[in-house]
C-alpha positions in Angstrom: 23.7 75.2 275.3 21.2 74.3 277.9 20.7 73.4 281.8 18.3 71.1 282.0 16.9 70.1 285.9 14.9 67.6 286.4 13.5 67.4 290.0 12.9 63.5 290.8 11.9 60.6 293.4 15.0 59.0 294.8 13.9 55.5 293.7 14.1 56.8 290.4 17.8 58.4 291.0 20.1 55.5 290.1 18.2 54.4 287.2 18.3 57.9 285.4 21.7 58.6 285.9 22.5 55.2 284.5 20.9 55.6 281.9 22.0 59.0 281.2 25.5 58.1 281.6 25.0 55.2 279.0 24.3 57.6 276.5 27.5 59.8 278.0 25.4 63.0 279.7 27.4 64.2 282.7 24.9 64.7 285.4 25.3 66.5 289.2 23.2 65.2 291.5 21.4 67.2 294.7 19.5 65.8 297.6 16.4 67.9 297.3 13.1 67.9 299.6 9.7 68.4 298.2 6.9 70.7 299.6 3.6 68.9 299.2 4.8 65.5 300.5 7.8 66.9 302.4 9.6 64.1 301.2 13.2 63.6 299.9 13.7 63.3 296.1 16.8 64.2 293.8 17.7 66.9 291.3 19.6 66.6 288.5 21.5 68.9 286.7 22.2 67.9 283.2 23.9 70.3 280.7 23.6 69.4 276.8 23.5 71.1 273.5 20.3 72.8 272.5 19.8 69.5 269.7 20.3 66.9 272.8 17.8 68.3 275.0 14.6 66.0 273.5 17.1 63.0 274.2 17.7 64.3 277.5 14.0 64.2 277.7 13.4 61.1 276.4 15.6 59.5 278.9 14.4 61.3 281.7 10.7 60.1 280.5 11.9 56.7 280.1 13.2 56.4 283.6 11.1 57.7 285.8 7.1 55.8 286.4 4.6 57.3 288.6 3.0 55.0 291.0 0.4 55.7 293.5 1.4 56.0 297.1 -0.3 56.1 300.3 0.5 59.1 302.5 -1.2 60.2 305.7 -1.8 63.9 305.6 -0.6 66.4 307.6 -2.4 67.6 310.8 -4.5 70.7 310.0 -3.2 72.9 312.8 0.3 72.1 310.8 2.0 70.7 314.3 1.0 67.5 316.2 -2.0 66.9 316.9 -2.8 64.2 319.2 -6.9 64.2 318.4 -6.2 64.3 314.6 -6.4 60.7 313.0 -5.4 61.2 309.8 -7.3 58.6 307.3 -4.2 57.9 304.7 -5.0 59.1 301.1 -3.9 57.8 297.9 -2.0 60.1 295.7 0.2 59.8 292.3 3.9 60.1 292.9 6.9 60.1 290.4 7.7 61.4 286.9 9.4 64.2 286.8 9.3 67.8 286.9 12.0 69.0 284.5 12.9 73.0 283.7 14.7 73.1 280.6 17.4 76.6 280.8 19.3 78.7 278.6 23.2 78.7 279.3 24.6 81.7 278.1 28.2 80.7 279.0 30.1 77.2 279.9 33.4 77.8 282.0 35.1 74.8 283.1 38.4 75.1 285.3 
């Protein structure tokens, strides 16, 4: 058996679990914030049998795009600044970052 977590952007939340739960994969989902952008994005928590995890993947794939987004960087001094002007920068957000785990025991109560 395995835990697999795939670590999301919200507007790709609904989507995936949809489509997870058309092919019947319980998920649990978290509210997570990420460090670079310091933004809100989802965690899922999917547990499957060691021969579902490359659908699992393939779904996950399949549901969640990167796009560009424009972000205005931090101040340098890591506070407010209020002679920093930030210029906003382009950066790619979305996809996924998924950690695929070994579950050495499955207790349900």
């Amino acid at each position: 058996m395995k835990l697999v977590l795939a670590i999301i952007q919200d507007k790709d939340s609904n989507r995936l679990t949809d489509a997870l739960g058309d092919q019947n994969f319980k998920t649990t989902k978290l509210s997570t914030t990420g460090g670079f952008l310091k933004a809100g994005n989802t965690t899922l928590m999917v547990g499957c049998e060691d021969d579902q995890v490359d659908d699992v993947l393939d779904i996950i794939k399949d549901n969640c795009s990167q796009r560009n987004q424009m972000v205005a960087p931090i101040s340098p001094m890591g506070g407010n600044a209020d002679s920093y002007i930030p210029n906003p920068v382009k950066v790619e957000v979305g996809g996924a970052t998924v950690f695929v785990l070994p579950v050495d025991s499955f207790i349900k109560f």
